[in-house]
C-alpha positions in Angstrom: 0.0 0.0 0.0 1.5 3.3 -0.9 0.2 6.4 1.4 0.8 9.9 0.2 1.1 12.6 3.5 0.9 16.4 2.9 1.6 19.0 5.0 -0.7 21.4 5.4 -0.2 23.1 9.0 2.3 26.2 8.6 1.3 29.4 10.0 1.6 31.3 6.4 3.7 33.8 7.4 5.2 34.2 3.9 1.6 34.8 2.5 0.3 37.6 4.7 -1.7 35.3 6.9 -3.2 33.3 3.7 -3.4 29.8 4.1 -1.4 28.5 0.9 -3.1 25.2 0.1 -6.5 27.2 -0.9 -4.1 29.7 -3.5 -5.3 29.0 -6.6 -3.7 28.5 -9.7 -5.4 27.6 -13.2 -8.4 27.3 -11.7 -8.2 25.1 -8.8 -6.7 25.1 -5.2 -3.4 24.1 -4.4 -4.8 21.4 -2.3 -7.3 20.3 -4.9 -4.5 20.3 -7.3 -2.4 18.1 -4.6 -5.3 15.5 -4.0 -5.8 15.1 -7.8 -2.4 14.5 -8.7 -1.1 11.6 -6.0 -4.8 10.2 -6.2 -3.5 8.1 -9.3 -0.7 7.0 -7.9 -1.2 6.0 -4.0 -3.7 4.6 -2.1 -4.3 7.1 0.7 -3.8 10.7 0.8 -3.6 12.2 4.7 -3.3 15.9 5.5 -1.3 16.5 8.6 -2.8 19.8 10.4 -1.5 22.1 13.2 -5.3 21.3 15.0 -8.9 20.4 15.0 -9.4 23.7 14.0 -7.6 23.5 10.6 -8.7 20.5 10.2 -12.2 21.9 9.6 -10.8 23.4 6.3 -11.1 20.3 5.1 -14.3 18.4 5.5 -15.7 19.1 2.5 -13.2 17.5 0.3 -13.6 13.6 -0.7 -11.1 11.2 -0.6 -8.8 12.8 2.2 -8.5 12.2 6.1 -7.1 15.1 7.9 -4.9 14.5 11.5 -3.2 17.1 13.6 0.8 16.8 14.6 0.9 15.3 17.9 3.9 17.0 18.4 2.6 20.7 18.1 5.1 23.6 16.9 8.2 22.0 15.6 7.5 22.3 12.2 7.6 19.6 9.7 9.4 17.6 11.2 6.7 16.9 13.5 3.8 16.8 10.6 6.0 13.6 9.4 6.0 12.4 12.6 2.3 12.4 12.6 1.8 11.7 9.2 3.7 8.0 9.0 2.0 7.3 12.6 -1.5 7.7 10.8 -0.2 6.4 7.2 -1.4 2.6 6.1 1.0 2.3 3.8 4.9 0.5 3.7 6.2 3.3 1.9 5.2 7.3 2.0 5.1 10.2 -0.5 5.4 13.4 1.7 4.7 16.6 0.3 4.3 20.4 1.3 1.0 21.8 0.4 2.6 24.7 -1.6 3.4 22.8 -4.2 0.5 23.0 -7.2 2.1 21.3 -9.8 3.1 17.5 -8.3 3.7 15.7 -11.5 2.1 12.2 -10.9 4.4 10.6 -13.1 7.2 12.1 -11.1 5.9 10.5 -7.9 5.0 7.0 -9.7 8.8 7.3 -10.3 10.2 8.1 -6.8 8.1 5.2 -5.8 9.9 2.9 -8.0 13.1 4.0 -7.4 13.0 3.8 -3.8 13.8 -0.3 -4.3 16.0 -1.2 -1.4 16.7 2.2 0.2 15.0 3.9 3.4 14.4 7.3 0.8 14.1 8.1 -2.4 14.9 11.6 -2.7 15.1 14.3 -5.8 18.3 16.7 -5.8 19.7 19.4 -7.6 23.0 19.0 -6.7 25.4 17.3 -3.5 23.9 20.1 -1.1 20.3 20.7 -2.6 17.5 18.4 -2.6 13.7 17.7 -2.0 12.8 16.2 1.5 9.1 17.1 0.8 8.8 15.6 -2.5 10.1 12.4 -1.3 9.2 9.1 -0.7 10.0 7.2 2.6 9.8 3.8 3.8 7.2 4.4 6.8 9.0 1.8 9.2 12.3 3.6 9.3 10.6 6.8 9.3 8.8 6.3 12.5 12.4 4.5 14.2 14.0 7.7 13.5 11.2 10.0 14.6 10.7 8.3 17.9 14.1 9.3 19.1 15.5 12.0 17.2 16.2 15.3 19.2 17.2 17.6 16.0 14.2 19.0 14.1 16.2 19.7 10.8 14.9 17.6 7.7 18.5 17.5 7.0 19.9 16.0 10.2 17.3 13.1 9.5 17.7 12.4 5.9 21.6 11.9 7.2 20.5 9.3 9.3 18.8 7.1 6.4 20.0 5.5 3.1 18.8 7.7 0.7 19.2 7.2 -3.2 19.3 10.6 -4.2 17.4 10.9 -8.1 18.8 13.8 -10.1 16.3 16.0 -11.2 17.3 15.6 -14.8 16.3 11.6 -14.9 13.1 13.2 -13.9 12.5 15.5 -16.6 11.9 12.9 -19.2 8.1 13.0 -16.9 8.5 16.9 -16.3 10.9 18.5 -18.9 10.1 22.1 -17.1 10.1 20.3 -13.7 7.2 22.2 -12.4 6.4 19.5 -10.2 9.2 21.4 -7.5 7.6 25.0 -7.9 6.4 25.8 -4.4 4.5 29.5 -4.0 4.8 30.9 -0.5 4.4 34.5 -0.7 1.5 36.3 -2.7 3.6 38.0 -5.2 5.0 34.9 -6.4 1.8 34.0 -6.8 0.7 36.5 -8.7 4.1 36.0 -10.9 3.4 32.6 -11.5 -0.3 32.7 -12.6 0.6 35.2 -15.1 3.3 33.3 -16.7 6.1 35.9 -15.2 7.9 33.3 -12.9 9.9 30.0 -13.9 8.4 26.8 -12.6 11.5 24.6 -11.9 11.2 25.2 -8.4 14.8 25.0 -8.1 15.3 27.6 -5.2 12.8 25.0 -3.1 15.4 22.2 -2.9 16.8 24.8 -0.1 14.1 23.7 2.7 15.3 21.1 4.5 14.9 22.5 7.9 
């Protein structure tokens, strides 16, 4: 069973107070978009929420279950935490919720790749890479979680074997690699719904803590 877990709690500071996943691009919410894309390719989708509050956002849309971190304020370190508790599935997509343009294909990918490994990771380069557009095996996720005391993305990914997947393999699914562009701040938004901002998402590879 493959699971997919986005994280939807941040306090959208970068977007005036705006709760990214309902931005809408093309059309449609970011979370809409989200749900849409891994519902081909996984068998669950869970939102991981700051509280029962924010979780209310939610009830109207089909085919999700939202949970709240049970570790509250440490960012997402603790939404994975409660995300792979919650999860059914062996292995986990995880994904930040300001991120409109998951390429499915991309994921299917990730999913295959992740063969023997704890991670299957994108990156840019040595020092830049994707922690939440990632799959993880949910068993090794959880060990690590259990007892870790740093809350860096970074700190953990150190701790796993990770087969890092360079970006380019991935653009024969997503030649523009727009599946990386993540919006945080409302002029970006505005930029990238009129076509005035690049969608490779490179500069999001940089959000590992």
């Amino acid at each position: 069973m493959r699971s997919a877990v986005v994280l939807v709690g941040g306090e959208a500071t970068r977007a005036n107070g705006q709760e990214k996943y309902f931005f809408t691009y093309e059309g449609k919410t970011f979370i809409s978009r989200l749900i849409e894309s891994l519902s081909v390719v996984v068998d669950e989708i869970v939102l991981v929420a700051r509280d029962p509050v924010q979780c209310t956002r939610f009830v109207d849309i089909e085919g999700v279950r939202c949970i709240t971190d049970i570790r509250k304020g440490i960012g997402p370190i603790g939404g994975l935490h409660a995300g792979a508790e919650a999860a059914g599935g062996d292995l986990l997509f995880v994904a930040a919720c300001d991120m409109p343009c998951v390429n499915s294909e991309v994921v299917a990918r990730l999913f295959e790749l992740i063969d023997g490994y704890d991670a299957a990771i994108p990156c840019w380069n040595r020092d830049m890479y994707e922690p939440l557009h990632a799959v993880y095996r949910r068993n090794v996720l959880l060990a690590y979680l259990a007892g870790h005391n740093s809350l860096s993305l970074r700190d953990m990914v150190k701790n796993l074997r990770v087969t890092y997947v360079s970006v380019q393999e991935l653009r024969r699914y997503d030649p523009a690699l727009r599946t990386f562009t993540n919006i945080n701040r409302l002029d970006e938004l505005k930029k990238f719904n009129t076509g005035t901002q690049g969608g490779s998402g490179e500069d999001s590879g940089e959000r590992y803590d």
